[in-house]
C-alpha positions in Angstrom: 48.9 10.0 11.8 45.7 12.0 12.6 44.0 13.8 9.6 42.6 17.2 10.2 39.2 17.4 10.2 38.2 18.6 7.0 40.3 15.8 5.1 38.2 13.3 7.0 35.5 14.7 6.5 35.6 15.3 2.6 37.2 11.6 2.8 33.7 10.3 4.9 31.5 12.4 1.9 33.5 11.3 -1.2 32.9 7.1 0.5 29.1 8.3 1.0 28.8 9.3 -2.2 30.6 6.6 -3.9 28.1 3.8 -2.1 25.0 5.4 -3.4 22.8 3.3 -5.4 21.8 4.4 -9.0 18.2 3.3 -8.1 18.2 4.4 -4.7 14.5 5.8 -4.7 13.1 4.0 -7.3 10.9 0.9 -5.7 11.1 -2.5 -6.5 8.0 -4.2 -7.6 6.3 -4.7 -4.0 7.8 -1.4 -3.1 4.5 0.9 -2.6 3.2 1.2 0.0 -0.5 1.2 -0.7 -2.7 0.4 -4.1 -6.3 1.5 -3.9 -9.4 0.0 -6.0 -12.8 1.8 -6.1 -15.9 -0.1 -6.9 -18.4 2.5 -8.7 -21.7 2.3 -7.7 -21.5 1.5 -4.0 -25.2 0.1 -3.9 -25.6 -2.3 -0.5 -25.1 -5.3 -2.2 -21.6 -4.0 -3.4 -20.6 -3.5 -0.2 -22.1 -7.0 1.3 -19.7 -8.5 -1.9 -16.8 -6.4 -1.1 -17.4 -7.8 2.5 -17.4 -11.4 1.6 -14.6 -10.6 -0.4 -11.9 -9.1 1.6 -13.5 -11.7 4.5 -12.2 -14.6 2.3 -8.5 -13.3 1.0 -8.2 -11.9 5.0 -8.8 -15.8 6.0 -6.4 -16.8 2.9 -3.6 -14.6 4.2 -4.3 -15.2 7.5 -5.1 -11.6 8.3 -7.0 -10.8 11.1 -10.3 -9.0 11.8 -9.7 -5.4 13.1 -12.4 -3.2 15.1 -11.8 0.3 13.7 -12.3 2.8 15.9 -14.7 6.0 15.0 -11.7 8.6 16.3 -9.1 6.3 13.9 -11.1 6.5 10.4 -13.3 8.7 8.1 -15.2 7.3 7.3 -15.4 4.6 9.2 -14.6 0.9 7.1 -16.7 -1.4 6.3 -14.0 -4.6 6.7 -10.7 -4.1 7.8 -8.4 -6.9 8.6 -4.5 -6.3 9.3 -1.5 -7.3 11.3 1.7 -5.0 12.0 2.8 -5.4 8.4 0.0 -4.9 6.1 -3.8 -3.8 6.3 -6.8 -4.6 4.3 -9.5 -2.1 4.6 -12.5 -1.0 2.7 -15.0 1.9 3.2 -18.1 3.1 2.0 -18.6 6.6 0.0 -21.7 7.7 -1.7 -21.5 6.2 -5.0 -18.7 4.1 -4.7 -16.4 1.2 -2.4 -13.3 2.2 -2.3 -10.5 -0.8 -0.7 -7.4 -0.5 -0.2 -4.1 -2.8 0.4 -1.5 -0.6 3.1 2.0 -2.3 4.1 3.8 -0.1 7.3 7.2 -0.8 5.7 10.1 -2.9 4.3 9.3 -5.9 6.6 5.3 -6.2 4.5 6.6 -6.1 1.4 6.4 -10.1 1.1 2.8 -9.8 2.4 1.7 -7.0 0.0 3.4 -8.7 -2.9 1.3 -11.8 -1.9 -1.7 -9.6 -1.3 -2.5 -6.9 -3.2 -2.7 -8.9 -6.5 -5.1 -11.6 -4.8 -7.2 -8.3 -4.1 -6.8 -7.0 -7.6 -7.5 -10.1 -9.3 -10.9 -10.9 -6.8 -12.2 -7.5 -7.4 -12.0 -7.4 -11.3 -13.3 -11.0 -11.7 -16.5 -9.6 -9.8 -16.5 -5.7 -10.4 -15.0 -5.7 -14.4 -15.3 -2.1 -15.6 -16.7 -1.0 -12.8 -13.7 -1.4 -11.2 -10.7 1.4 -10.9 -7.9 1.1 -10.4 -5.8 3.9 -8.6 -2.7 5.0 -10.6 0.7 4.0 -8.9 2.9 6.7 -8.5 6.1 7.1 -11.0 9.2 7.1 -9.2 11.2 6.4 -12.8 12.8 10.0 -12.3 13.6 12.5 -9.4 10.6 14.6 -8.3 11.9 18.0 -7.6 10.2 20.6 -4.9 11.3 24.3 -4.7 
């Protein structure tokens, strides 16, 4: 027996709706998909250590070394290391190194969960307070646009 068409298609909805997850939307712990860290002060021997720094985790994770491309950054970074699931980059402002840990999607999330806390830990153990720490977005309710 063949259903008319707005039966099956209130019938396709109601299973749609039924499979939704309660925390669809909401990330899991290695669900961002970048953390940033600035380094106040940005004299040249903060960027030489940031260097050294991100040259060692890169050669821990076995990231490799990237050649940025003028036409690809602003402004252009200082280190950057990636492969097609996360990147490692850093780049200098006027008063202060700012790095940052990027995965593309779902397949990095292993490799930013291994990541991003080497790079948090490194930089705090060197920088203290004059590190911050970007805030994470709050995904804990619906974010609503009009």
């Amino acid at each position: 027996m063949r259903e008319p068409l707005p039966v099956l298609l209130t019938m396709l909805l109601l299973t749609s709706c039924q499979s939704y997850s309660p925390h669809a939307g909401v990330p899991s712990p290695t669900g961002y998909l970048s953390h940033g860290y600035d380094v106040t002060g940005g004299r040249e021997r903060d960027v030489a250590q940031v260097k050294q720094m991100l040259r060692t985790i890169a050669a821990q994770t076995n990231l490799p070394k990237r050649s940025p491309t003028p036409s690809d950054y602003s402004p252009v970074p200082i280190a950057l290391y990636g492969d097609s699931r996360v990147q490692l980059l850093a780049t200098r402002h006027k008063d202060y190194v700012h790095v940052e840990v990027i995965r593309y999607d779902h397949s990095g999330a292993s490799a930013f969960a291994r990541i991003d806390p080497l790079v948090r830990s490194t930089l705090f153990r060197k920088f203290g307070n004059r590190l911050y720490v970007e805030t994470e977005p709050d995904y804990s309710h619906p974010i609503i646009t009009e």
